[in-house]
MIKE-247894 format. One line per 2 residues: number of its first residue (from 1); their letters; for each residue x, y, z of C-alpha. Coordinates in steps of 0.1 Angstrom, whole numbers, always signed. Layout:
residues N
NUM = a = X Y Z  ...
//
This chain:
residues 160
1 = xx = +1402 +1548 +302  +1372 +1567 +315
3 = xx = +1351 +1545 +299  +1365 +1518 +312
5 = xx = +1358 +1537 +348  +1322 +1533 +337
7 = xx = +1319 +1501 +332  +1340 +1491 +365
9 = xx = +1312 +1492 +390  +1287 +1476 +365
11 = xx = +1313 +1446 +360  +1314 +1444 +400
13 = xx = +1280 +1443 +403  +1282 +1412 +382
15 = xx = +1293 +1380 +394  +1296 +1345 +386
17 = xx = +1290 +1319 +410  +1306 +1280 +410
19 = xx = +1289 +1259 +436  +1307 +1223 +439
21 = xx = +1282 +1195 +453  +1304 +1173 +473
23 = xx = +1289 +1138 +492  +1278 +1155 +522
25 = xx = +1279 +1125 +540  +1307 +1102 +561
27 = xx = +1305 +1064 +569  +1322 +1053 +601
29 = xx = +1327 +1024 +624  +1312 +998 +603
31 = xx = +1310 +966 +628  +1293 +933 +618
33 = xx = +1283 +899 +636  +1317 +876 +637
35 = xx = +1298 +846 +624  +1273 +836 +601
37 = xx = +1255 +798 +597  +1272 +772 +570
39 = xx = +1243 +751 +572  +1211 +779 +566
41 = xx = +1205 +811 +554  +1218 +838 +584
43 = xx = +1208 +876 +588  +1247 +889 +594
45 = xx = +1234 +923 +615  +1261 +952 +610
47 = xx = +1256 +986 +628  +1274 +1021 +613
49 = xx = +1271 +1057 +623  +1266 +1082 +595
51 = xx = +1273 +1117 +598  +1249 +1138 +568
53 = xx = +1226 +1117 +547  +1227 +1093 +514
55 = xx = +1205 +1089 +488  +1218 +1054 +480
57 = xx = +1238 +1031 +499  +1257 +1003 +481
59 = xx = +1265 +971 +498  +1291 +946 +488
61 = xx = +1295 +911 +503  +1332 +898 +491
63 = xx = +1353 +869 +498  +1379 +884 +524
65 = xx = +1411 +897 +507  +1388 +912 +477
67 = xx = +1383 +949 +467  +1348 +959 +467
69 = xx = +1348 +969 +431  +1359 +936 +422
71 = xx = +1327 +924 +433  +1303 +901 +412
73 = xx = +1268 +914 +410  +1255 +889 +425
75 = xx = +1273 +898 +454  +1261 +937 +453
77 = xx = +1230 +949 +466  +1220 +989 +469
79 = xx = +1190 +1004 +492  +1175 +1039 +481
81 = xx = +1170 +1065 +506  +1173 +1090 +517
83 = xx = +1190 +1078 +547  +1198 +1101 +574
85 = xx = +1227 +1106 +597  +1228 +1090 +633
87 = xx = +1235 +1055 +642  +1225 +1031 +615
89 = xx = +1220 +992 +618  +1207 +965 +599
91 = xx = +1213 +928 +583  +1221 +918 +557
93 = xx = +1209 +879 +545  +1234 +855 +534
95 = xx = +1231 +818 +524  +1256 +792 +538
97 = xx = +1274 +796 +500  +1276 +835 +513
99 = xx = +1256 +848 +491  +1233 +878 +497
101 = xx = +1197 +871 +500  +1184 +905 +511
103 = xx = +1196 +933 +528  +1172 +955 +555
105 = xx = +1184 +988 +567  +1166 +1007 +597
107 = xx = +1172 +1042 +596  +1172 +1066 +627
109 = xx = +1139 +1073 +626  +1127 +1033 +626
111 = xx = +1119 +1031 +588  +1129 +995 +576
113 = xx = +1134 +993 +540  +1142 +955 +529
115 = xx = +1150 +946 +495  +1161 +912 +476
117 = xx = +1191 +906 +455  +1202 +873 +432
119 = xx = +1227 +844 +446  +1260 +835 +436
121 = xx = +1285 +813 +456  +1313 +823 +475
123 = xx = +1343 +818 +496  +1338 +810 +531
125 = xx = +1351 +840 +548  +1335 +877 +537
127 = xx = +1336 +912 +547  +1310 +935 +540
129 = xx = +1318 +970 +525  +1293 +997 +522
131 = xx = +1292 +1033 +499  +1275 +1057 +501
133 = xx = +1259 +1081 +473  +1245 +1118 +474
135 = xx = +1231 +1124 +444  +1253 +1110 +418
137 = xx = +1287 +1111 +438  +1300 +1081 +452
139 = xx = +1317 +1080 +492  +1347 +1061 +497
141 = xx = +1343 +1025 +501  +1340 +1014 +539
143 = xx = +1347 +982 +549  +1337 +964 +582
145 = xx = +1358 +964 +611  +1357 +924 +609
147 = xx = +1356 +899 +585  +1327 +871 +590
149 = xx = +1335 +835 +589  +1315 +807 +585
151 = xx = +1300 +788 +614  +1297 +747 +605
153 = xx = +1285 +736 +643  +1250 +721 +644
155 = xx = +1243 +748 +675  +1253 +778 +650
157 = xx = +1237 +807 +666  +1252 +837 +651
159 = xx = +1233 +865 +670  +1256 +899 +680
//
């Protein structure tokens, strides 16, 4: 038992030390443009604020009514960061099919950082859904506020 005494203060002395990374980051009040053009290409802006910062952000563009993760990958696009917290806008280009053409994100601090995707037709209607990623761990899915429907008027002038 006095041995055990001993060794007490050495054991204490000793520790072991979990640290948990969790997605320090939260992705609210995602709004986008009502309408977008059925006879050209349209850049649909959305807006966001962010609270903590990703290292990736996923976007999906889906027929209304579908999940995210049931998207095609044609209809996913993802923008490397990191991207810090604040308000956050951006567009997101979509052909009259609504497919994604490109999406642009401008940070807080003014960086723009467009990138392309591929093309793959669609239902008229969409929502767009974003996640976010620290590291490896994924956010929740978001989805927009709105869904965005397709404009056929020759004076189509989707502009927030």
């Amino acid at each position: 038992m006095r041995g055990l005494a001993l060794l007490l203060p050495l054991l204490a002395a000793c520790s072991l030390t979990l640290e948990g990374v969790y997605p320090g980051h939260r992705i609210s009040r995602l709004e986008t443009q009502s309408t977008y053009c059925a006879s050209g290409n349209t850049r649909v802006d959305y807006r966001f604020y962010l609270e903590g910062r990703v290292d990736r952000l996923e976007f999906y563009w889906v027929p209304e009514g579908k999940a995210p993760w049931e998207a095609e990958p044609q209809e996913r696009s993802a923008l490397g960061g990191p991207i810090y917290g604040g308000h956050v806008r951006g567009f997101v280009e979509v052909t009259p099919d609504g497919s994604i053409q490109a999406v642009s994100l401008v940070s807080p601090q003014g960086a723009s950082l467009p990138q392309g995707i591929g093309v793959e037709p669609a239902l008229p209607d969409r929502r767009l859904w974003l996640r976010g990623f620290t590291g490896e761990l994924a956010g929740p899915y978001v989805a927009a506020a709105n869904p965005v429907r397709a404009d056929d008027t020759p004076s189509c002038d989707p502009t927030w």
